[in-house]
N, C-alpha and C positions, 0 to 999 in steps of 0.2 A: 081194752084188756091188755093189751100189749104195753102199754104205758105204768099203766099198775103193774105186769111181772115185771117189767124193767128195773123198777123201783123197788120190786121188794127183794131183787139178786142178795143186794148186802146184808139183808137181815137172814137168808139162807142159813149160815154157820149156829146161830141161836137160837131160830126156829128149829131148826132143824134138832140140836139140841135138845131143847126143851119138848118136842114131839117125842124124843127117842129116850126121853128120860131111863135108865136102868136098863138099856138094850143096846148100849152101842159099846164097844170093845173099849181099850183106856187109847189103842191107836187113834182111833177113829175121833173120838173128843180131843184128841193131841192135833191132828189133822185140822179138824172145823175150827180149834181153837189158833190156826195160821202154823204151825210148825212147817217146816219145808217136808214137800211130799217130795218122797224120791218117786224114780219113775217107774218101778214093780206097784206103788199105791197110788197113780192117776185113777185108775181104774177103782177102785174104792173109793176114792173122791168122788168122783165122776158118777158112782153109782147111791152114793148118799144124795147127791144133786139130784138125780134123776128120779129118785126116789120122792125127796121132798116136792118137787116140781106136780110127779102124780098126786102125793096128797095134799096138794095146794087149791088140786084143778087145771093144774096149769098146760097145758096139753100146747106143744107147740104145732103140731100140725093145724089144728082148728084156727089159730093166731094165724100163720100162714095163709090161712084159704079167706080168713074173716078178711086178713089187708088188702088179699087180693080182689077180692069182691070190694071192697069199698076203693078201688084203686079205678076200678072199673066206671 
């Protein structure tokens, strides 16, 4: 699993997007669409990532515990 979230990071900004169709502010599509985030909107970036990450499944704790069991 970790290898597929890895891979789908760059698709983030367009899923992400296309999830939030008519619900995301005109910043926020400025942001996913690469504008430079100042440093008062990391935190808004950072929470659209975390956001799409949940509705992905992508749960990084379980990723952590899954590698370390198989590390084992």
């Amino acid at each position: 699993m970790t290898a597929e979230w890895i891979k789908e990071i760059k698709n983030f900004p367009e899923q992400y997007k296309e999830m939030m169709k008519g619900l995301l502010s005109k910043r926020q599509i400025e942001l996913l669409d690469g504008d430079p985030i100042k440093s008062h909107e990391g935190m808004i970036f950072g929470g659209m990532y975390a956001d799409w990450k949940k509705r992905k499944g992508y749960n990084i704790e379980s990723i952590n515990i899954t590698k370390k069991i198989n590390e084992e």
